[in-house]
SEDREN-284508 format. One record per residue: residue in three letters; x, y, z of N, C-alpha, C in turn. Coordinates in Angstrom, 1 decimal. Atoms other than C-alpha are relative to their C-alpha. Layout:
N
+-----+--------+--------+--------+--------+--------+--------+--------+--------+--------+
|  aa |     nu |     nv |     nw |    cau |    cav |    caw |     cu |     cv |     cw |
+-----+--------+--------+--------+--------+--------+--------+--------+--------+--------+
| Ala |      X |      Y |      Z |      X |      Y |      Z |      X |      Y |      Z |
...
+-----+--------+--------+--------+--------+--------+--------+--------+--------+--------+
//
This chain:
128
+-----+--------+--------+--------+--------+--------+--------+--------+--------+--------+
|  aa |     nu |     nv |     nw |    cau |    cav |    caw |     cu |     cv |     cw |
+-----+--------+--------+--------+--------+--------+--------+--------+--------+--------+
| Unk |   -0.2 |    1.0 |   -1.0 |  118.0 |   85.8 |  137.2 |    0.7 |   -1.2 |   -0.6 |
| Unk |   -0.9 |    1.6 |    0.0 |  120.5 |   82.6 |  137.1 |   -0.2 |   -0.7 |    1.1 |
| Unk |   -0.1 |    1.2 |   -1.0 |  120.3 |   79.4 |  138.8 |    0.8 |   -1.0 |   -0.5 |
| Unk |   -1.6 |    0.5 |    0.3 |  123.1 |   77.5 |  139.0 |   -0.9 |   -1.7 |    1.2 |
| Unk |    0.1 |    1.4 |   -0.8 |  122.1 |   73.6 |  140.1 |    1.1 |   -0.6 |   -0.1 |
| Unk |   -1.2 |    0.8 |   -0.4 |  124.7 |   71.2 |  141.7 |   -0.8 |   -1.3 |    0.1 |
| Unk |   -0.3 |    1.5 |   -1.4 |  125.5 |   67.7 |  143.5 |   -1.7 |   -1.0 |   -0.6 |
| Unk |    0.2 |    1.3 |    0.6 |  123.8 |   65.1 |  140.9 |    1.1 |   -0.9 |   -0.3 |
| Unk |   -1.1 |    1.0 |    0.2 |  125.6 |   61.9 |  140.4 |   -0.9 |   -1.0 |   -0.3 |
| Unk |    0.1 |    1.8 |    0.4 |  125.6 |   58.4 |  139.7 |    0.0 |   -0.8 |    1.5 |
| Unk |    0.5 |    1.3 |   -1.4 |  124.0 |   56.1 |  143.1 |   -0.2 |   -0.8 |    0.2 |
| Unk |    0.7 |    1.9 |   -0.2 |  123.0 |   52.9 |  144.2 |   -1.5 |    0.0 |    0.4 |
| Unk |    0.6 |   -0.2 |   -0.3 |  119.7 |   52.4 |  145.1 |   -0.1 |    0.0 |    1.5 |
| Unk |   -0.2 |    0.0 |   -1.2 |  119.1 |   53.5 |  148.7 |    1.0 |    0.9 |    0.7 |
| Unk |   -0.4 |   -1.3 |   -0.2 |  121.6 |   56.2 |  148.5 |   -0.5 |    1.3 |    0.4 |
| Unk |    0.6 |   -1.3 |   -0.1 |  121.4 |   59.7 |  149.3 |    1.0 |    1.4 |   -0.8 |
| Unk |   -0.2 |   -1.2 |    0.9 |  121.8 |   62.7 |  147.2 |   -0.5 |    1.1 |    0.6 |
| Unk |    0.3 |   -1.6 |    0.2 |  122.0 |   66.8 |  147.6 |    0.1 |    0.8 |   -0.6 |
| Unk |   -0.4 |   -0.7 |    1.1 |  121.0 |   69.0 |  145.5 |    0.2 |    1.0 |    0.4 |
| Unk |   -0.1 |   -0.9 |   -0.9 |  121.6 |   72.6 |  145.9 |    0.0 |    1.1 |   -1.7 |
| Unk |    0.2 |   -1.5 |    0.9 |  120.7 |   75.9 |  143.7 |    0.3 |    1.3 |    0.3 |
| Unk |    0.1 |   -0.8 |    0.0 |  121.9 |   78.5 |  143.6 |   -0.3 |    1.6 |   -0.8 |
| Unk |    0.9 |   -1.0 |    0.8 |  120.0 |   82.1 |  142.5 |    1.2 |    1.2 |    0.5 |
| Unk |   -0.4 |   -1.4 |   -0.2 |  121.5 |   85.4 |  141.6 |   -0.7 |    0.8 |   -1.3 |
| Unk |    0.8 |   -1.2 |    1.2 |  120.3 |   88.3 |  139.6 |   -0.4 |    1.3 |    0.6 |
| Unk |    0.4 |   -1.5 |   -0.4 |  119.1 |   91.6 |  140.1 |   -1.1 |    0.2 |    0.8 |
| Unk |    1.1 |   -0.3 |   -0.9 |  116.2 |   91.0 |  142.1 |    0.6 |   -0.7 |    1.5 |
| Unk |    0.1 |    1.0 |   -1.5 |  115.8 |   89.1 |  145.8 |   -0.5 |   -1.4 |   -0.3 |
| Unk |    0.7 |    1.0 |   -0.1 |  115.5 |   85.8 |  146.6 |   -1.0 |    0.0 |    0.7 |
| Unk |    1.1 |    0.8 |   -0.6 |  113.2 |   85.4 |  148.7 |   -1.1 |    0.8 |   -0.2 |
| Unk |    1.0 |   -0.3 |    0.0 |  110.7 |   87.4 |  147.0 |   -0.6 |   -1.2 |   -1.2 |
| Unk |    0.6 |    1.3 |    1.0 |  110.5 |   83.7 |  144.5 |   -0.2 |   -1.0 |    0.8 |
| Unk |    0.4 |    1.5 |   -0.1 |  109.0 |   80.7 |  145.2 |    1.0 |   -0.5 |   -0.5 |
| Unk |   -0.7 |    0.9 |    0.2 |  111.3 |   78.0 |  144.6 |   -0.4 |   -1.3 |   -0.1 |
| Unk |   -0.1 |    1.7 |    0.1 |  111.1 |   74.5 |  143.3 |    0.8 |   -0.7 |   -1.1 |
| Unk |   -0.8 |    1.0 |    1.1 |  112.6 |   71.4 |  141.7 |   -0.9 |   -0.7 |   -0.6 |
| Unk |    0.0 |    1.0 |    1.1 |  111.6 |   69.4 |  138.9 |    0.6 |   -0.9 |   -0.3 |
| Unk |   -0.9 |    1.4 |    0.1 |  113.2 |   66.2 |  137.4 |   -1.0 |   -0.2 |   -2.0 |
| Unk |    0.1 |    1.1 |    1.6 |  112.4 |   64.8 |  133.3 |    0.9 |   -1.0 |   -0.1 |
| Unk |   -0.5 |    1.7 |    0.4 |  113.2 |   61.3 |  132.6 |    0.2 |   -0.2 |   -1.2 |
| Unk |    0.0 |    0.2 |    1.4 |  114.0 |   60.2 |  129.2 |   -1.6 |   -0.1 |   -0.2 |
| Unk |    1.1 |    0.1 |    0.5 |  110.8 |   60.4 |  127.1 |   -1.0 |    0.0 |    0.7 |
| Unk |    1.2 |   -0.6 |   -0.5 |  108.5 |   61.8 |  129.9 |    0.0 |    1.5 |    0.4 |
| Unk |   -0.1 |   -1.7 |    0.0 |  107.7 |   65.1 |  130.7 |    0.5 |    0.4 |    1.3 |
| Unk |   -0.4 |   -0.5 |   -1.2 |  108.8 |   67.2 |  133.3 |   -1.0 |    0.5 |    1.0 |
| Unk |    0.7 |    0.7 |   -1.0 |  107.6 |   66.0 |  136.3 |    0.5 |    1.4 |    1.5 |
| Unk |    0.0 |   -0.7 |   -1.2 |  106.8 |   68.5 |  139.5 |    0.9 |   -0.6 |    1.4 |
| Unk |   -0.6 |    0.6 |   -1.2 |  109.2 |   67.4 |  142.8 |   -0.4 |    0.6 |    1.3 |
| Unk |    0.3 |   -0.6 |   -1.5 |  109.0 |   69.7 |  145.5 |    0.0 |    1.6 |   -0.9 |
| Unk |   -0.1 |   -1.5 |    0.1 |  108.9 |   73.7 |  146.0 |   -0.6 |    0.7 |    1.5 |
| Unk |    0.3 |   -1.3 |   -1.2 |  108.9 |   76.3 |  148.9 |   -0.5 |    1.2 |   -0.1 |
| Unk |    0.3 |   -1.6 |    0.1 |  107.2 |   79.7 |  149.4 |    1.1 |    0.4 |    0.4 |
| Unk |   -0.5 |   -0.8 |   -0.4 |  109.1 |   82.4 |  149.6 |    0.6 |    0.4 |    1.2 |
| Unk |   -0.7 |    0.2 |   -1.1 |  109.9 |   82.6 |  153.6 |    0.0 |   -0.9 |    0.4 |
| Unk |   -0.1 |    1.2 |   -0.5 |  110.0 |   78.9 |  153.9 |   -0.8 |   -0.9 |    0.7 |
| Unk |    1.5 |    0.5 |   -1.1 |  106.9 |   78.7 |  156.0 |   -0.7 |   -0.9 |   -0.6 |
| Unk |    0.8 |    1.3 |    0.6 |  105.2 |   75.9 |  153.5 |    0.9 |   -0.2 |   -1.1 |
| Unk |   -0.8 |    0.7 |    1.4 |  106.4 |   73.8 |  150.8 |   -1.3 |   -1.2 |   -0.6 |
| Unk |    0.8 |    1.2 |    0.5 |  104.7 |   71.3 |  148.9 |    0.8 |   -1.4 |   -0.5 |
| Unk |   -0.8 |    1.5 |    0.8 |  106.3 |   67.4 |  147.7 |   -1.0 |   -0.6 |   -0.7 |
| Unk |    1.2 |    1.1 |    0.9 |  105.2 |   65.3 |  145.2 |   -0.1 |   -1.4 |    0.6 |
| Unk |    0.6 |    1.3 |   -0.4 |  103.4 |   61.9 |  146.3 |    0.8 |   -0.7 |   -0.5 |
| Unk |   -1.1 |    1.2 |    0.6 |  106.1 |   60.1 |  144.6 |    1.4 |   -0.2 |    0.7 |
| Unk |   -1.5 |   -0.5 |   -0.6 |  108.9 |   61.7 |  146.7 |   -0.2 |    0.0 |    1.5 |
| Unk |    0.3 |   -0.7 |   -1.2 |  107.0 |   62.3 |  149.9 |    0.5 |   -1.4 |    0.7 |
| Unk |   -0.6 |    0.5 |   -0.6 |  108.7 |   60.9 |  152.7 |    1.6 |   -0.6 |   -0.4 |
| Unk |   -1.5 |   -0.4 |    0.1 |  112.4 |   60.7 |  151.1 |    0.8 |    1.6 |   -0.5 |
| Unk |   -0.6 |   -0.8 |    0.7 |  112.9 |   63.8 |  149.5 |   -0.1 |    1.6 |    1.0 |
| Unk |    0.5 |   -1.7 |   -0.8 |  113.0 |   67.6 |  151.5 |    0.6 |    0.7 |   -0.5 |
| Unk |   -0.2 |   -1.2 |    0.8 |  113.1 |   70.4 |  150.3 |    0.6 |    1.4 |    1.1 |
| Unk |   -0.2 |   -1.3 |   -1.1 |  114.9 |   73.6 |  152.1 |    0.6 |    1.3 |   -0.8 |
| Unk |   -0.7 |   -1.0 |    0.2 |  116.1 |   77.3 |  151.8 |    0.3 |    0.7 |    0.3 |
| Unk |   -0.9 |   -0.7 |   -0.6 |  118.5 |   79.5 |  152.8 |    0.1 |    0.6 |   -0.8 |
| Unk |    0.0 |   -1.1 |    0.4 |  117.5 |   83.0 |  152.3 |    1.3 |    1.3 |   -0.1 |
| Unk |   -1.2 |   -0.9 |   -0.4 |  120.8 |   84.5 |  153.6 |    0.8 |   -0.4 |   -1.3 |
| Unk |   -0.5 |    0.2 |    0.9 |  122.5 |   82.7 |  151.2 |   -0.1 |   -0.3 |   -1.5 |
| Unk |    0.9 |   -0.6 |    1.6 |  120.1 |   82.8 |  148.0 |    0.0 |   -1.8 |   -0.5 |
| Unk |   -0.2 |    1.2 |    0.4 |  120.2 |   78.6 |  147.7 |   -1.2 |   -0.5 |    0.7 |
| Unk |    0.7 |    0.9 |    0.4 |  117.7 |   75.9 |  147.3 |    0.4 |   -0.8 |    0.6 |
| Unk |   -0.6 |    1.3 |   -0.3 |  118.6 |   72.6 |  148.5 |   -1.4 |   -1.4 |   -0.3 |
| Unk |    1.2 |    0.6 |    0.4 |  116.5 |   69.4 |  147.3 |    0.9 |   -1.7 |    1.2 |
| Unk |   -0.9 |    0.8 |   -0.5 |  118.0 |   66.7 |  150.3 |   -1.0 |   -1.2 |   -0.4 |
| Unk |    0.7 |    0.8 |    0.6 |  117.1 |   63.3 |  148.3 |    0.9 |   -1.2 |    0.9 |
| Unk |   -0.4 |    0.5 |   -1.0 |  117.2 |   60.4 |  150.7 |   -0.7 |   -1.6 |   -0.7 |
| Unk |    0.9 |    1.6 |    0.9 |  116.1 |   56.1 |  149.8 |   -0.1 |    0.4 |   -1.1 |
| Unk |    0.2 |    0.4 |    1.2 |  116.8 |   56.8 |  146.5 |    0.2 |   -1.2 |   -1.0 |
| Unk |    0.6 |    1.4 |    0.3 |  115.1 |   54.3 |  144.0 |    0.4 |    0.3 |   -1.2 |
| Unk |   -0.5 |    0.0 |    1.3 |  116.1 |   53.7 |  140.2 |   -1.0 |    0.7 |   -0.7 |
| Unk |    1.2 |   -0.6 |    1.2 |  112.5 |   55.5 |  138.8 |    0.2 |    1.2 |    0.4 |
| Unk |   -0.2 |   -1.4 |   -0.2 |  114.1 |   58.6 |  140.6 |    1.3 |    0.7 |   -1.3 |
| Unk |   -1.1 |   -0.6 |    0.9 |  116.7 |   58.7 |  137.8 |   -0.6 |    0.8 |   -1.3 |
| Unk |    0.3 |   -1.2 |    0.7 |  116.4 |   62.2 |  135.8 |    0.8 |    1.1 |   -0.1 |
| Unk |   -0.8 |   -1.5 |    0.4 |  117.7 |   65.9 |  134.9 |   -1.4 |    0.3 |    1.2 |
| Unk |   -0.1 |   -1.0 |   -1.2 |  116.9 |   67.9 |  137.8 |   -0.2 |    1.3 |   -0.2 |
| Unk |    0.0 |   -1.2 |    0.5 |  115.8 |   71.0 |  137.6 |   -0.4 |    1.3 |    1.4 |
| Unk |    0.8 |   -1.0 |   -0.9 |  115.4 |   74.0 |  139.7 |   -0.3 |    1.2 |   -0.4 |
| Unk |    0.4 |   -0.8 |    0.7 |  113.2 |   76.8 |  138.9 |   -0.8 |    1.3 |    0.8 |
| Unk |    0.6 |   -1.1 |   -0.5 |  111.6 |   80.3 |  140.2 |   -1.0 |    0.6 |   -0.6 |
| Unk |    1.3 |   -0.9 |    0.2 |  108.5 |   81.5 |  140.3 |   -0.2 |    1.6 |    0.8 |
| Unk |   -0.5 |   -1.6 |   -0.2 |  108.9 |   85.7 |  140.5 |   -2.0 |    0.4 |    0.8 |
| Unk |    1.5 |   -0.8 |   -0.2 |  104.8 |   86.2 |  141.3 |   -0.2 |    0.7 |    1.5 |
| Unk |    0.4 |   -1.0 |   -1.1 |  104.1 |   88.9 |  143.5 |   -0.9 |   -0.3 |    0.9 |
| Unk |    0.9 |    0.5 |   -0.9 |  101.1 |   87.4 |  145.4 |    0.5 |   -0.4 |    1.1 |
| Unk |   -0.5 |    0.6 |   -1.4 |  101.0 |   87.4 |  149.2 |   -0.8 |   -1.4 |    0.5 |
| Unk |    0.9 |    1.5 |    0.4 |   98.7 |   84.5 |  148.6 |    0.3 |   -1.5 |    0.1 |
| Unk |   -0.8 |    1.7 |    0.0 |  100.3 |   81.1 |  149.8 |   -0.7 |   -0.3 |   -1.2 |
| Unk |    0.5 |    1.3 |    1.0 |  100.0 |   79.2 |  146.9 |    1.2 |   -0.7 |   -0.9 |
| Unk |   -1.5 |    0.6 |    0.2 |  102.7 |   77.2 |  146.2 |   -0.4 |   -0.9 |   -2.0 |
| Unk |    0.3 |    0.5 |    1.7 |  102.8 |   76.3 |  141.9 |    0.6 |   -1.2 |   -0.6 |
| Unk |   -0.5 |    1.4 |    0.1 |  103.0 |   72.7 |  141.1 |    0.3 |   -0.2 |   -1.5 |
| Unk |   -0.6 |    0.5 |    1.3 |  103.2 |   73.2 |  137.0 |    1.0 |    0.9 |   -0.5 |
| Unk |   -1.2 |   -0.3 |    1.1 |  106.0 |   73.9 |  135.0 |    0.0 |    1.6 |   -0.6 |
| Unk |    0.3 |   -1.3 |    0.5 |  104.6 |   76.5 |  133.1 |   -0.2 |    1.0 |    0.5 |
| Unk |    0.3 |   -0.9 |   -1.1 |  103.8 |   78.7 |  136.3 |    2.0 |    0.5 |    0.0 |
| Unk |   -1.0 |   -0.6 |   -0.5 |  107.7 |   79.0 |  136.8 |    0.4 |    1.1 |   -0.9 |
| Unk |   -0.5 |   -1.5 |    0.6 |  109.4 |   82.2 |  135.4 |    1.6 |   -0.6 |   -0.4 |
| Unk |   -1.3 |    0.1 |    0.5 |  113.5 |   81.0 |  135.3 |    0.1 |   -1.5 |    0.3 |
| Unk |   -0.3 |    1.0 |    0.3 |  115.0 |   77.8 |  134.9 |    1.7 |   -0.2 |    0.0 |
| Unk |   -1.4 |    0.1 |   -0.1 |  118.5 |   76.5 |  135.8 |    0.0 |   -1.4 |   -1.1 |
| Unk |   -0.6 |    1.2 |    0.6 |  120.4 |   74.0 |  133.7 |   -0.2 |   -1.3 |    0.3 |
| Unk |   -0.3 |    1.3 |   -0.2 |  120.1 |   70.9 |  135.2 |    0.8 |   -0.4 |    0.6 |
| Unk |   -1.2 |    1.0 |   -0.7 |  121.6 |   67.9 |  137.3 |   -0.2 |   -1.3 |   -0.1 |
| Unk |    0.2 |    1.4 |    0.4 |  121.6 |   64.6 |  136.2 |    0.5 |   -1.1 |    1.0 |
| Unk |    0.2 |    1.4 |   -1.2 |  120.9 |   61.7 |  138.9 |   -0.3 |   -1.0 |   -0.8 |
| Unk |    0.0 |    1.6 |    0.1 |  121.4 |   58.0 |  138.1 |    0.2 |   -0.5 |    1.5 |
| Unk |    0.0 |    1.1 |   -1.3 |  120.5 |   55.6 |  140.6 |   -0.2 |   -1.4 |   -0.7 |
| Unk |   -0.1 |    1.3 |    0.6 |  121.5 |   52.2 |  139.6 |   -0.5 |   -0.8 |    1.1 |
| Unk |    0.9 |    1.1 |   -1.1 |  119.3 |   48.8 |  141.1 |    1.0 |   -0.6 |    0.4 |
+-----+--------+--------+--------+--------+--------+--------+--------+--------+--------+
//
């Protein structure tokens, strides 16, 4: 599996930013969970959002909730993270990641360590 993250940049505070991932490899999407991450200089990598598998739930983090949505588009095997009022403590590497687990079990995986692949990175600056 590869994931290929886009569309970070350099903002103002109050801007709006799209991210977008895209998955290929030898399996299916939409049999992964999908979410984004973000690390800041000298903190850890911090949970953002993530969707089940056919879209039907997602979870955000309390830090994001109400600017940030999360969507995916199974036809096309891509992630999207649409980042909206962004604020200067949102500036980080970006991350989007898949969780492969077979359970029909909603349960959407908020740490890190749960995910299975890991894309490169997208580096957002939002200047005050």
């Amino acid at each position: 599996v590869q994931l290929q993250a886009s569309g970070g940049g350099l903002v103002q505070a109050g801007d709006s930013l799209k991210l977008s991932c895209v998955f290929s490899g030898r399996t299916f999407f939409e049999s992964h969970i999908m979410g984004w991450f973000r690390q800041a200089p000298g903190k850890e990598r911090e949970f953002v959002a993530a969707m089940w598998k056919s879209g039907a739930n997602a979870a955000i983090a309390d830090s994001v909730k109400g600017r940030f949505t999360i969507s995916r588009d199974n036809a096309k095997n891509t992630v999207t993270l649409q980042m909206n009022s962004l604020e200067p403590e949102d500036t980080a590497v970006y991350y989007c990641a898949a969780d492969r687990r077979t359970s029909v079990l909603v349960t959407i995986p908020l740490k890190a360590y749960d995910y299975d692949y890991w894309g490169q990175g997208t580096q957002v600056t939002v200047s005050s």
